[in-house]
PDBQT receptor file of N, H, CA, C and O in Angstrom, charges set to zero:
ATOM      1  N   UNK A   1     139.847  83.509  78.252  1.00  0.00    +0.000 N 
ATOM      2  CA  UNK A   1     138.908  83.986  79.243  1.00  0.00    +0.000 C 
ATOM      3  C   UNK A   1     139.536  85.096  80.089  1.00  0.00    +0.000 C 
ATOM      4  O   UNK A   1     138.804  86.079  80.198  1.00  0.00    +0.000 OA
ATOM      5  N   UNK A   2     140.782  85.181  80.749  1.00  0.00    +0.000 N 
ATOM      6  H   UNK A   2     141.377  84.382  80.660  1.00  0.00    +0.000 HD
ATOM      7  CA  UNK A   2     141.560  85.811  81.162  1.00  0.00    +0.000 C 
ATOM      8  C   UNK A   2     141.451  87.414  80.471  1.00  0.00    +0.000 C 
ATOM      9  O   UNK A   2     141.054  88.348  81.167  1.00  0.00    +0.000 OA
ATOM     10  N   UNK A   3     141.728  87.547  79.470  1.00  0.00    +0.000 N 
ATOM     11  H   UNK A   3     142.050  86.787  78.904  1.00  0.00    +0.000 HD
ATOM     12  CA  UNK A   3     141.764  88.417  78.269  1.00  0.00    +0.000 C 
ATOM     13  C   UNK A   3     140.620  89.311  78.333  1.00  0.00    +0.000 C 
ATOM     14  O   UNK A   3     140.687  90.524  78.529  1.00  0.00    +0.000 OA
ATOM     15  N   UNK A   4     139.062  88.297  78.067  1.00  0.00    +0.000 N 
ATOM     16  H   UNK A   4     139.008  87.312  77.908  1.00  0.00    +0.000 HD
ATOM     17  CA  UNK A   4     137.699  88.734  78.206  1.00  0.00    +0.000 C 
ATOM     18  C   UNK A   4     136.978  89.452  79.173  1.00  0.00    +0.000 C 
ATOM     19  O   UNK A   4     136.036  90.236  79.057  1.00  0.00    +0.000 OA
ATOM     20  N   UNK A   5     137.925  88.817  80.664  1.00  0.00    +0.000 N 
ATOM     21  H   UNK A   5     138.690  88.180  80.757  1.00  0.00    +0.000 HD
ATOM     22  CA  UNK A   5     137.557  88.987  81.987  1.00  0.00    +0.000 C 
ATOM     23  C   UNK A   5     138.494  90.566  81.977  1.00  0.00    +0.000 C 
ATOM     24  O   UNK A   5     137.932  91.485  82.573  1.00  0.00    +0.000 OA
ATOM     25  N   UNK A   6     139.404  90.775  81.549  1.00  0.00    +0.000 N 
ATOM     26  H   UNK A   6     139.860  90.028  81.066  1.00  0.00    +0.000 HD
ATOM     27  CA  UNK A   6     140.052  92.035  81.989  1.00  0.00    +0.000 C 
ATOM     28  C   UNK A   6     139.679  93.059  81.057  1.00  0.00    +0.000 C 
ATOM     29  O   UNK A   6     139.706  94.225  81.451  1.00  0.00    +0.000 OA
ATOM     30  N   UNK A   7     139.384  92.836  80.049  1.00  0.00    +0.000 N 
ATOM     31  H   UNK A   7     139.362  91.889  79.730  1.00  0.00    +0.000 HD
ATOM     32  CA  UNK A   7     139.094  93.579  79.168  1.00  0.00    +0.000 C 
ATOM     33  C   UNK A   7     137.408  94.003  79.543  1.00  0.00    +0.000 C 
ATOM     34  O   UNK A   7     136.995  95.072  79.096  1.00  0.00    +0.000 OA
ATOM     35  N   UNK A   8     136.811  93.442  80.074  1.00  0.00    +0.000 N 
ATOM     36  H   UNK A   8     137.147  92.574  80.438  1.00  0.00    +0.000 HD
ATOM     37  CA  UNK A   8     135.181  93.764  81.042  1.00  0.00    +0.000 C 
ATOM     38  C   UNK A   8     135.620  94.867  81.682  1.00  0.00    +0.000 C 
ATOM     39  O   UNK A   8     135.221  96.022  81.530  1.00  0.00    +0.000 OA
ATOM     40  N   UNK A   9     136.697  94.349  82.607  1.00  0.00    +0.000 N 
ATOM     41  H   UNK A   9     137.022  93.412  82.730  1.00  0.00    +0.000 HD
ATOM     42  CA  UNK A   9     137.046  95.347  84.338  1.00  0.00    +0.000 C 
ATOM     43  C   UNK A   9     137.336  96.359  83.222  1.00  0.00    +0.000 C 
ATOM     44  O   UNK A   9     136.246  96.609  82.706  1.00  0.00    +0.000 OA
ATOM     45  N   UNK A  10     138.134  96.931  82.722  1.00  0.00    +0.000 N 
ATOM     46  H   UNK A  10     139.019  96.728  83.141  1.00  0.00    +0.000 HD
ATOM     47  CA  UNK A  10     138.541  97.850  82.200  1.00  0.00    +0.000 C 
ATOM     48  C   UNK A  10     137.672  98.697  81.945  1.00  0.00    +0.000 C 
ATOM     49  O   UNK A  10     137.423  99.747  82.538  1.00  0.00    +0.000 OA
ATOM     50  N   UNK A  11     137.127  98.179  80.918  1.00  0.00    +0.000 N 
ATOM     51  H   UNK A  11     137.329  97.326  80.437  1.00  0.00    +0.000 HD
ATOM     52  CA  UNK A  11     135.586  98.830  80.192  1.00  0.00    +0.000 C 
ATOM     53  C   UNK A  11     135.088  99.670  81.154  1.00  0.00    +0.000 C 
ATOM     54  O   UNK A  11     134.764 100.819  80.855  1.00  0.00    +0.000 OA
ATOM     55  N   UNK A  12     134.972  99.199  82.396  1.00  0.00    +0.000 N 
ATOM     56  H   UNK A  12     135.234  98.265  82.638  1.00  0.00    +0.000 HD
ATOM     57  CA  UNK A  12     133.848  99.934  83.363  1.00  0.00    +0.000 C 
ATOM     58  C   UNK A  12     135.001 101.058  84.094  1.00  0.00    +0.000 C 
ATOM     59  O   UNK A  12     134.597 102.181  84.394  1.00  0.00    +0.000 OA
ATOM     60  N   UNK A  13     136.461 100.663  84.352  1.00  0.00    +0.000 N 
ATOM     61  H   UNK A  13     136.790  99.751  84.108  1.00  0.00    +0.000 HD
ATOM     62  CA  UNK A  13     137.035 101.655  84.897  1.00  0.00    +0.000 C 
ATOM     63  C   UNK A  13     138.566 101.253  84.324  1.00  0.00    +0.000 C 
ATOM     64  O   UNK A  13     139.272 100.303  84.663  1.00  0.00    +0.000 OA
ATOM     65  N   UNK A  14     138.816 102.253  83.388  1.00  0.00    +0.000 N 
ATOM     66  H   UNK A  14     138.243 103.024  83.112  1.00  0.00    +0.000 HD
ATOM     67  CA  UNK A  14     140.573 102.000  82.656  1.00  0.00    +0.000 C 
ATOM     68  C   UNK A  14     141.884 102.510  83.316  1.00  0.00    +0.000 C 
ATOM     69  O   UNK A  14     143.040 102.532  82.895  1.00  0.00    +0.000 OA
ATOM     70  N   UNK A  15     141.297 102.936  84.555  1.00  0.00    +0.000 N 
ATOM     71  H   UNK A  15     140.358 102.919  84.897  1.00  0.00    +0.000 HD
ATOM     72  CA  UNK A  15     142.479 103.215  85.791  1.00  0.00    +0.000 C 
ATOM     73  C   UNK A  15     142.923 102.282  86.333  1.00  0.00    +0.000 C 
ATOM     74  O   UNK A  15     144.104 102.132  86.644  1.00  0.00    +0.000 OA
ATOM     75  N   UNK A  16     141.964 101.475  86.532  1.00  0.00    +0.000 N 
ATOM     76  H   UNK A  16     141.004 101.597  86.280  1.00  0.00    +0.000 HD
ATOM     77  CA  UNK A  16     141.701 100.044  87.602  1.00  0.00    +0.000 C 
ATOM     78  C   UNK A  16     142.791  99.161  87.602  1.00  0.00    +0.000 C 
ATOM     79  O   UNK A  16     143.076  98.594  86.547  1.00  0.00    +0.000 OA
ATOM     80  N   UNK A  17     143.864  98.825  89.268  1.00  0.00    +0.000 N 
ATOM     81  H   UNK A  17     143.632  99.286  90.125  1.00  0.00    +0.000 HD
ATOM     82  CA  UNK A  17     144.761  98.115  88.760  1.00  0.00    +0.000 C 
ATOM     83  C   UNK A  17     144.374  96.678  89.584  1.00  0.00    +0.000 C 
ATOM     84  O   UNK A  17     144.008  96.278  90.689  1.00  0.00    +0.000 OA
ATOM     85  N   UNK A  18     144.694  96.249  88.351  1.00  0.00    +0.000 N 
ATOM     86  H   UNK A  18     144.991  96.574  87.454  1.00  0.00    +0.000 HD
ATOM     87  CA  UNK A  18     144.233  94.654  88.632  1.00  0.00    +0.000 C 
ATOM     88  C   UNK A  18     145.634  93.638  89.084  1.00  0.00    +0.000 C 
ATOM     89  O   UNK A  18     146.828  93.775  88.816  1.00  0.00    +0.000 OA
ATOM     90  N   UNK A  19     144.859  92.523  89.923  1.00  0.00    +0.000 N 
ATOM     91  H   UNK A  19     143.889  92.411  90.140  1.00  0.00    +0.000 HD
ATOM     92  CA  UNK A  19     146.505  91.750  90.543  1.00  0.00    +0.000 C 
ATOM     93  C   UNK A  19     145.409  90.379  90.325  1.00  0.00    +0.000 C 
ATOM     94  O   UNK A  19     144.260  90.222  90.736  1.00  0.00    +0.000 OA
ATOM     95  N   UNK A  20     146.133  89.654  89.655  1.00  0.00    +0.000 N 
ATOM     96  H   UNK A  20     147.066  89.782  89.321  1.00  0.00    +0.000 HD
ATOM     97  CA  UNK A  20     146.102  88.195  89.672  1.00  0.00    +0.000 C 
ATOM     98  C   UNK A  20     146.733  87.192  90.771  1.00  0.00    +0.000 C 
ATOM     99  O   UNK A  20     147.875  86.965  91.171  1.00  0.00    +0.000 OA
ATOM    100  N   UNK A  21     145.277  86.639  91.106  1.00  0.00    +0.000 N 
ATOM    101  H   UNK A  21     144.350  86.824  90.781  1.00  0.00    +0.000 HD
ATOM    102  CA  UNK A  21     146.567  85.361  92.041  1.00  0.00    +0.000 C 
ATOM    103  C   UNK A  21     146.368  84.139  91.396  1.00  0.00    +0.000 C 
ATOM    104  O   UNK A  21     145.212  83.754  91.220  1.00  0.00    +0.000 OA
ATOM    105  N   UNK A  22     147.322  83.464  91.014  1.00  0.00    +0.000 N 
ATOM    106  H   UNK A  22     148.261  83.777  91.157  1.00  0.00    +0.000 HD
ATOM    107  CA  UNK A  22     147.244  82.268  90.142  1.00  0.00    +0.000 C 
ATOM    108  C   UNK A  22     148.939  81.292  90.795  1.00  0.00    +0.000 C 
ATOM    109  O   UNK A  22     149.664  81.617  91.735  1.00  0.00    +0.000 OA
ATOM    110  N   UNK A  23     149.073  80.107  89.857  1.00  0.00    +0.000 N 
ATOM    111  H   UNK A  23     148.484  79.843  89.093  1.00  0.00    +0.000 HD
ATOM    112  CA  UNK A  23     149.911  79.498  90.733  1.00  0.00    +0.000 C 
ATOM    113  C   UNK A  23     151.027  79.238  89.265  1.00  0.00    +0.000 C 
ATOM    114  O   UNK A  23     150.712  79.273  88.075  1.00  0.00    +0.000 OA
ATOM    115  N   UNK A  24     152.577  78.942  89.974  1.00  0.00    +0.000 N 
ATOM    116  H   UNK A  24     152.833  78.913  90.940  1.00  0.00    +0.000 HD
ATOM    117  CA  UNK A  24     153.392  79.171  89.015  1.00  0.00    +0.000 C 
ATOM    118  C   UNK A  24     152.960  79.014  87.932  1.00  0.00    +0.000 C 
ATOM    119  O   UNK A  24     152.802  80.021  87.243  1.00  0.00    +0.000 OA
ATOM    120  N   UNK A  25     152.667  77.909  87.471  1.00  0.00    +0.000 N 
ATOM    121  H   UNK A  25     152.796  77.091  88.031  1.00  0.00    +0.000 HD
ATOM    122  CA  UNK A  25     152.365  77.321  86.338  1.00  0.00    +0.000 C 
ATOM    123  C   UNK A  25     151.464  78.070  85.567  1.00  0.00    +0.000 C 
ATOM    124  O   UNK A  25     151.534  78.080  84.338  1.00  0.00    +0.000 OA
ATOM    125  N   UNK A  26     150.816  78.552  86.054  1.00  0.00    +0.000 N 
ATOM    126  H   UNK A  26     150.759  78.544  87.052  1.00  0.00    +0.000 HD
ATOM    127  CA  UNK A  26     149.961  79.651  85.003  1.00  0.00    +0.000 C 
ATOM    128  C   UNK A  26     150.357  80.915  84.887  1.00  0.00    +0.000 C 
ATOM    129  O   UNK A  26     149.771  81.765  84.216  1.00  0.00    +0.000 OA
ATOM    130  N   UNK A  27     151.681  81.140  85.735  1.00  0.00    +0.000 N 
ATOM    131  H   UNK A  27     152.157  80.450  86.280  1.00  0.00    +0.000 HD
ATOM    132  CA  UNK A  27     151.809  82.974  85.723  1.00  0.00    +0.000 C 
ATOM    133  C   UNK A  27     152.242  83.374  84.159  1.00  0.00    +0.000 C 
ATOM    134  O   UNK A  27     151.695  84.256  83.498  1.00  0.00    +0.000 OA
ATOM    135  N   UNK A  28     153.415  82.475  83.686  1.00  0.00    +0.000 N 
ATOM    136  H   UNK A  28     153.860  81.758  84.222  1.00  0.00    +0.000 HD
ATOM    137  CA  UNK A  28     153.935  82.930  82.191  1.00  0.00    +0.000 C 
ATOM    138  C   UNK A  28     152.844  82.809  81.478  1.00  0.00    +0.000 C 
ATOM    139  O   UNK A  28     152.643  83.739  80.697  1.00  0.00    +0.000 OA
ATOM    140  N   UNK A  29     151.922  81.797  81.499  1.00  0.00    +0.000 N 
ATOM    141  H   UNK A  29     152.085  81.041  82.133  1.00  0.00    +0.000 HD
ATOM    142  CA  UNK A  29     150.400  82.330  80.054  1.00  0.00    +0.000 C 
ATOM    143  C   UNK A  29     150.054  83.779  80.498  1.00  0.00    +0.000 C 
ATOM    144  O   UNK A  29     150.052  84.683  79.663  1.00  0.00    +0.000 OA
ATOM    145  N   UNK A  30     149.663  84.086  82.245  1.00  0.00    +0.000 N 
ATOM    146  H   UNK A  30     149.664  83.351  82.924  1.00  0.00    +0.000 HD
ATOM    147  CA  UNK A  30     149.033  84.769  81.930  1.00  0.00    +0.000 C 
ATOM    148  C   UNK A  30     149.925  86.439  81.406  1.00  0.00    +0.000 C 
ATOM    149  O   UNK A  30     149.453  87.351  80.727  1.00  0.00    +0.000 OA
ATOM    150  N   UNK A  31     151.108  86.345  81.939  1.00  0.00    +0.000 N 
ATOM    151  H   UNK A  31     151.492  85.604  82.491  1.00  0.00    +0.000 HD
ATOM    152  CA  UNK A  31     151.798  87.601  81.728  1.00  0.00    +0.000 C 
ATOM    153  C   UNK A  31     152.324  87.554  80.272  1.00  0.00    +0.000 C 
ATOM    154  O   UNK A  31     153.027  88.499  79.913  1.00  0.00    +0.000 OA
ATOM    155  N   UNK A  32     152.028  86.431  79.284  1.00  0.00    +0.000 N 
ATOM    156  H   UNK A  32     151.457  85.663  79.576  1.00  0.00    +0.000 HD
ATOM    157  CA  UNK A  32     152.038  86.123  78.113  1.00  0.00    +0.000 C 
ATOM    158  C   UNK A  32     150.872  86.804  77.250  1.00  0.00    +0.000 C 
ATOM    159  O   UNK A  32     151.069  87.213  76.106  1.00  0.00    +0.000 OA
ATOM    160  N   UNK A  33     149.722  86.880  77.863  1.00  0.00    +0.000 N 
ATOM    161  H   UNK A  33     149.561  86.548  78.792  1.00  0.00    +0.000 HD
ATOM    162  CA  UNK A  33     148.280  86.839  77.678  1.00  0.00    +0.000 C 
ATOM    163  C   UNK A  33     147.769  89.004  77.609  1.00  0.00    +0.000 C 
ATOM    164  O   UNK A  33     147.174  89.783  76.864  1.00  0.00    +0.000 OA
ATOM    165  N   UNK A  34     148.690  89.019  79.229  1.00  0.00    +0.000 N 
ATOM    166  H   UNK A  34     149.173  88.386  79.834  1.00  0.00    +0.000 HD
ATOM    167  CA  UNK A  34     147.899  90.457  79.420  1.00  0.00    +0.000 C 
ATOM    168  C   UNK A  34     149.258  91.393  79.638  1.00  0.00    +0.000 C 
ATOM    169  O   UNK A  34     149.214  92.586  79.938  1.00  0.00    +0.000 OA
ATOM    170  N   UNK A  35     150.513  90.597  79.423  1.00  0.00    +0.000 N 
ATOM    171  H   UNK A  35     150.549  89.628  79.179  1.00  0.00    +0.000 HD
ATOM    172  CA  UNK A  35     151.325  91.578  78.926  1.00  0.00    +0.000 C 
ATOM    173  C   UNK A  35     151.724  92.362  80.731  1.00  0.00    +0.000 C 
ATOM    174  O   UNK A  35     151.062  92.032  81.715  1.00  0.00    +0.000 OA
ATOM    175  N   UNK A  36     152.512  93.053  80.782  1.00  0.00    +0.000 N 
ATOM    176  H   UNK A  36     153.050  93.321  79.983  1.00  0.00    +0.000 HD
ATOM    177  CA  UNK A  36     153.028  94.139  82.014  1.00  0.00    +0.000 C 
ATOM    178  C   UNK A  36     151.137  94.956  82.547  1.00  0.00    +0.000 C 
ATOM    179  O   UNK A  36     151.089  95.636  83.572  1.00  0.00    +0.000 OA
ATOM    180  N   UNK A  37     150.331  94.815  82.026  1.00  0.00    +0.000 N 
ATOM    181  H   UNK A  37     150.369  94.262  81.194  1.00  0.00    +0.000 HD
ATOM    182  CA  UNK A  37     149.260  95.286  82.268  1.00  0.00    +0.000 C 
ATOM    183  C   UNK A  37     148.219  94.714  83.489  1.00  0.00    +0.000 C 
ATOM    184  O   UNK A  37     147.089  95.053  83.838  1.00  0.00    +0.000 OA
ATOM    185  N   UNK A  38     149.195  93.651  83.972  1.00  0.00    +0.000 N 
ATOM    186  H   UNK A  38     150.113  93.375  83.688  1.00  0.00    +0.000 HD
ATOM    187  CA  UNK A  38     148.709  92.831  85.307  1.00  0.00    +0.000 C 
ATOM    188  C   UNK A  38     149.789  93.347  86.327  1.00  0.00    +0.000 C 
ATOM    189  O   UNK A  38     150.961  93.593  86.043  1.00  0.00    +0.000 OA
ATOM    190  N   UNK A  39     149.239  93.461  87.477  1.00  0.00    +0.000 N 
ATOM    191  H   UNK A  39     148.286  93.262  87.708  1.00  0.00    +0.000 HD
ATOM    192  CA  UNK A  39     150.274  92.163  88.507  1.00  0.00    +0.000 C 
ATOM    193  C   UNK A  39     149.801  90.985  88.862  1.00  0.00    +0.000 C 
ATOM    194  O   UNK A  39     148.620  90.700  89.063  1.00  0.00    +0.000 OA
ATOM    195  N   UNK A  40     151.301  89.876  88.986  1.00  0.00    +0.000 N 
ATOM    196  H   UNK A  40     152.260  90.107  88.823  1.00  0.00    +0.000 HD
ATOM    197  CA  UNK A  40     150.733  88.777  89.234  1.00  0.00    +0.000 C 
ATOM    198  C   UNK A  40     151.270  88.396  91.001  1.00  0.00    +0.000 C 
ATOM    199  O   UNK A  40     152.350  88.741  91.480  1.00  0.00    +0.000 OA
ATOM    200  N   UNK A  41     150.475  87.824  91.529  1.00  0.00    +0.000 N 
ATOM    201  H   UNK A  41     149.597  87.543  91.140  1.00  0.00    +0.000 HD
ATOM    202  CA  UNK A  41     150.597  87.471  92.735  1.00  0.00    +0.000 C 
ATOM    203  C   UNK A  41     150.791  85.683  92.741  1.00  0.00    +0.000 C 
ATOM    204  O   UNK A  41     149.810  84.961  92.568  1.00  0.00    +0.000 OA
ATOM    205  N   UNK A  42     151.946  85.214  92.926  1.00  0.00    +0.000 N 
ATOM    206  H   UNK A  42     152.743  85.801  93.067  1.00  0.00    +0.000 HD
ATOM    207  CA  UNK A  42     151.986  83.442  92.738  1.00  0.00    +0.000 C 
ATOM    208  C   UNK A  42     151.974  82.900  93.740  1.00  0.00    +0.000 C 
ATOM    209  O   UNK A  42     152.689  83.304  94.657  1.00  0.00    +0.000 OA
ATOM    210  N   UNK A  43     151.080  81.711  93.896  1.00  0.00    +0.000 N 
ATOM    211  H   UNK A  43     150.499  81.384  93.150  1.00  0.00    +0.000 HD
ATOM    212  CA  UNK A  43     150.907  81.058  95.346  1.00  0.00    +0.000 C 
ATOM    213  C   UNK A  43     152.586  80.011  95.110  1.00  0.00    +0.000 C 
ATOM    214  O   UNK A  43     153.301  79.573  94.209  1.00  0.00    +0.000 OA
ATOM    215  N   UNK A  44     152.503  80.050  96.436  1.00  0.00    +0.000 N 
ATOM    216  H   UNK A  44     151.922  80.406  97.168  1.00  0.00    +0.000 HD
ATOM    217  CA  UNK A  44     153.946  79.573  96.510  1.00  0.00    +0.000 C 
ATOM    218  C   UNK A  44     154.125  78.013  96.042  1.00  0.00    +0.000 C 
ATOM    219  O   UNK A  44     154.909  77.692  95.150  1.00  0.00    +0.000 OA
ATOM    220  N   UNK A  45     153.312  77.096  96.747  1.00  0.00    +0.000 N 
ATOM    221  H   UNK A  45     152.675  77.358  97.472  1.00  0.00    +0.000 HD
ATOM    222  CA  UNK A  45     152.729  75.893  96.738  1.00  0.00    +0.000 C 
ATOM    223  C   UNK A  45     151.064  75.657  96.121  1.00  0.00    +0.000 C 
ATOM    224  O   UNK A  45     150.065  76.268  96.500  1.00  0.00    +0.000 OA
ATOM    225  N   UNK A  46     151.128  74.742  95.224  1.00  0.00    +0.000 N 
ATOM    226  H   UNK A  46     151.939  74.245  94.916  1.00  0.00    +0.000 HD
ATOM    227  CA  UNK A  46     149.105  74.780  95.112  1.00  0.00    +0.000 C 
ATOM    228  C   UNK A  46     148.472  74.316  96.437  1.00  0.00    +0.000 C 
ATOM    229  O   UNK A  46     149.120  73.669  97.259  1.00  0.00    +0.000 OA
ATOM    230  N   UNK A  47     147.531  74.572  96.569  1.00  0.00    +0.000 N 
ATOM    231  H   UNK A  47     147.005  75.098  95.901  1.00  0.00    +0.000 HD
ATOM    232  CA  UNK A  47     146.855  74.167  97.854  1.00  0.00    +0.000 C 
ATOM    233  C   UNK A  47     145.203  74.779  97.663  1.00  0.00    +0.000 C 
ATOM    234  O   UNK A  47     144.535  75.150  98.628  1.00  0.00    +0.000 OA
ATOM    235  N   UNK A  48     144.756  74.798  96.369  1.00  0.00    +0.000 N 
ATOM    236  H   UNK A  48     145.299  74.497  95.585  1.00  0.00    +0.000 HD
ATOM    237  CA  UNK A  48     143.437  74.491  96.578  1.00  0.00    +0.000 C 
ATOM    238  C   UNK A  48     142.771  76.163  96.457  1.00  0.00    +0.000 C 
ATOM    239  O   UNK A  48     143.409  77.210  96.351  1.00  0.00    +0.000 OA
ATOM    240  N   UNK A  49     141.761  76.028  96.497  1.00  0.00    +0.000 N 
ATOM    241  H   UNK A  49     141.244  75.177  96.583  1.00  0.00    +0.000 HD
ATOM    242  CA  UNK A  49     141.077  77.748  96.063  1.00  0.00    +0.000 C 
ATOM    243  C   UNK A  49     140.910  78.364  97.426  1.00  0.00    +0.000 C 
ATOM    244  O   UNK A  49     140.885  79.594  97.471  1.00  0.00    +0.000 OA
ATOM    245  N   UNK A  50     140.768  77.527  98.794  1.00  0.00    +0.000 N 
ATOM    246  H   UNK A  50     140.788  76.528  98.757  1.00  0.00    +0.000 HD
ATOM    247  CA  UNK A  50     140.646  78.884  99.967  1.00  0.00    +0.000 C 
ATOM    248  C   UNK A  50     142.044  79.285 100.107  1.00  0.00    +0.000 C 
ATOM    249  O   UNK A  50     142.153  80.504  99.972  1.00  0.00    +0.000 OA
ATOM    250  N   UNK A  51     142.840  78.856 100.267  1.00  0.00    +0.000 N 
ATOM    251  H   UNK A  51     142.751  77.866 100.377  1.00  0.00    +0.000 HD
ATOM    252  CA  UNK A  51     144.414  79.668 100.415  1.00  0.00    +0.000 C 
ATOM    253  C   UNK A  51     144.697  80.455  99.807  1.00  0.00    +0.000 C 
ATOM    254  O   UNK A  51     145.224  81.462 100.280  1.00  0.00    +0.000 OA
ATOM    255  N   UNK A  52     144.413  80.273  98.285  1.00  0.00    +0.000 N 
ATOM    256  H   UNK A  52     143.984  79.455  97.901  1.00  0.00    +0.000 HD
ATOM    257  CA  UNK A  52     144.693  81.379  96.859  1.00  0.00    +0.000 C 
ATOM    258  C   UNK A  52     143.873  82.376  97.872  1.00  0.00    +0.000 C 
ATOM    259  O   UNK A  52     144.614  82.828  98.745  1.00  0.00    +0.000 OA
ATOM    260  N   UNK A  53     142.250  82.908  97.971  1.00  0.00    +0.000 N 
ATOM    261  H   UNK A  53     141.648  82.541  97.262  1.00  0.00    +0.000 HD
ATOM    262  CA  UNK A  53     141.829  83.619  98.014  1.00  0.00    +0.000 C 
ATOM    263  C   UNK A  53     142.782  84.158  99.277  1.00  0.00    +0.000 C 
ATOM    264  O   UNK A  53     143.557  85.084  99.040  1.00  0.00    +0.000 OA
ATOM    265  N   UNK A  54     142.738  83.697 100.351  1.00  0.00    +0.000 N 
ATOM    266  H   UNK A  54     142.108  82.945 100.543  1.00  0.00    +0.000 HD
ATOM    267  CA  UNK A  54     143.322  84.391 101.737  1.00  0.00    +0.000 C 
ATOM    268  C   UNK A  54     145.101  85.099 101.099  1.00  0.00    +0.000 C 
ATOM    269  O   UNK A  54     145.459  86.232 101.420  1.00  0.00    +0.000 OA
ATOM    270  N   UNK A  55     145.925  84.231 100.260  1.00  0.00    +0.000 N 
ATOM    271  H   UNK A  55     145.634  83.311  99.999  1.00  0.00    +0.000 HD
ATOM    272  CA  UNK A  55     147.044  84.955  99.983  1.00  0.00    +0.000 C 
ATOM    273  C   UNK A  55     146.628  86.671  99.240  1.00  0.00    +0.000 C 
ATOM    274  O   UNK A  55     147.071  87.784  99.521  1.00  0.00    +0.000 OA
ATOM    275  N   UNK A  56     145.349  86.112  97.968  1.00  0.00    +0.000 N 
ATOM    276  H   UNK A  56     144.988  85.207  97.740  1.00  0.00    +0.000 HD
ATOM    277  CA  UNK A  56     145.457  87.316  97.501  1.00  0.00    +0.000 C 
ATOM    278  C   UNK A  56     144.543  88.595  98.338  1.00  0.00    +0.000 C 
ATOM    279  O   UNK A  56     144.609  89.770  97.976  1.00  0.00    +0.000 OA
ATOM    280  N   UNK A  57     143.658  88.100  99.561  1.00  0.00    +0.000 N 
ATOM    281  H   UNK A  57     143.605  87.145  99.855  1.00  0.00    +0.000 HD
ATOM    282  CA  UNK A  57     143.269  88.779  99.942  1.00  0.00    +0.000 C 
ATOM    283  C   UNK A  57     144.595  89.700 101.090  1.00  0.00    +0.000 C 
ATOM    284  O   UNK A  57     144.031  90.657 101.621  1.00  0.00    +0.000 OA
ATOM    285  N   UNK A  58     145.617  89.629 101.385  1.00  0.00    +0.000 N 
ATOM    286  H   UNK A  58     146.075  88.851 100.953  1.00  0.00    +0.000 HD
ATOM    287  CA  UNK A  58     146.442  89.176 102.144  1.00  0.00    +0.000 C 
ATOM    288  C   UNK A  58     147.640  90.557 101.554  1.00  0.00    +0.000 C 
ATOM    289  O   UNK A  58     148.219  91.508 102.080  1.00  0.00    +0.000 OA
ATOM    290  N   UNK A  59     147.535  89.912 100.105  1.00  0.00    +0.000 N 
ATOM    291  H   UNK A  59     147.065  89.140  99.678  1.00  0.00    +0.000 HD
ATOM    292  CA  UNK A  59     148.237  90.640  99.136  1.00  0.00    +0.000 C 
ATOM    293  C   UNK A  59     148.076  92.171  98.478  1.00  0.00    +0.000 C 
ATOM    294  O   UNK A  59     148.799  93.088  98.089  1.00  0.00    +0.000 OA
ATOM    295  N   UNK A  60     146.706  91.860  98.601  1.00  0.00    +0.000 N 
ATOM    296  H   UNK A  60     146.119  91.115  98.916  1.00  0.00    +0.000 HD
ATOM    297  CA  UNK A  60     145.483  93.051  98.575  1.00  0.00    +0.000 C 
ATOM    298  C   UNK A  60     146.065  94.245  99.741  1.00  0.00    +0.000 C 
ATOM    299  O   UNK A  60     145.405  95.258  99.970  1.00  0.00    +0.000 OA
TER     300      UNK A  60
């Protein structure tokens, strides 16, 4: 899904730099997945989907 979802953004603009916020445990699939063609942003601790958003908004 990851893959599908970036490969959309692209489509519409192939400049576009995209940053993932995801939590350790998923960063190696995804930099496995989309390759140096991300950044990834890792929440330090899990704590649930409003924190993710405020770090990556944060990060943004």
């Amino acid at each position: 899904m990851v893959q599908r979802v970036y490969r959309q953004i692209t489509e519409i603009d192939s400049e576009v730099k995209v940053t993932i916020a995801t939590s350790k445990s998923q960063a190696s699939a995804i930099h496995n997945q989309l390759g140096g063609k991300v950044s990834i942003c890792v929440e330090p601790y899990r704590r649930d989907t409003f924190p993710a958003i405020l770090l990556a908004a944060a990060y943004a």
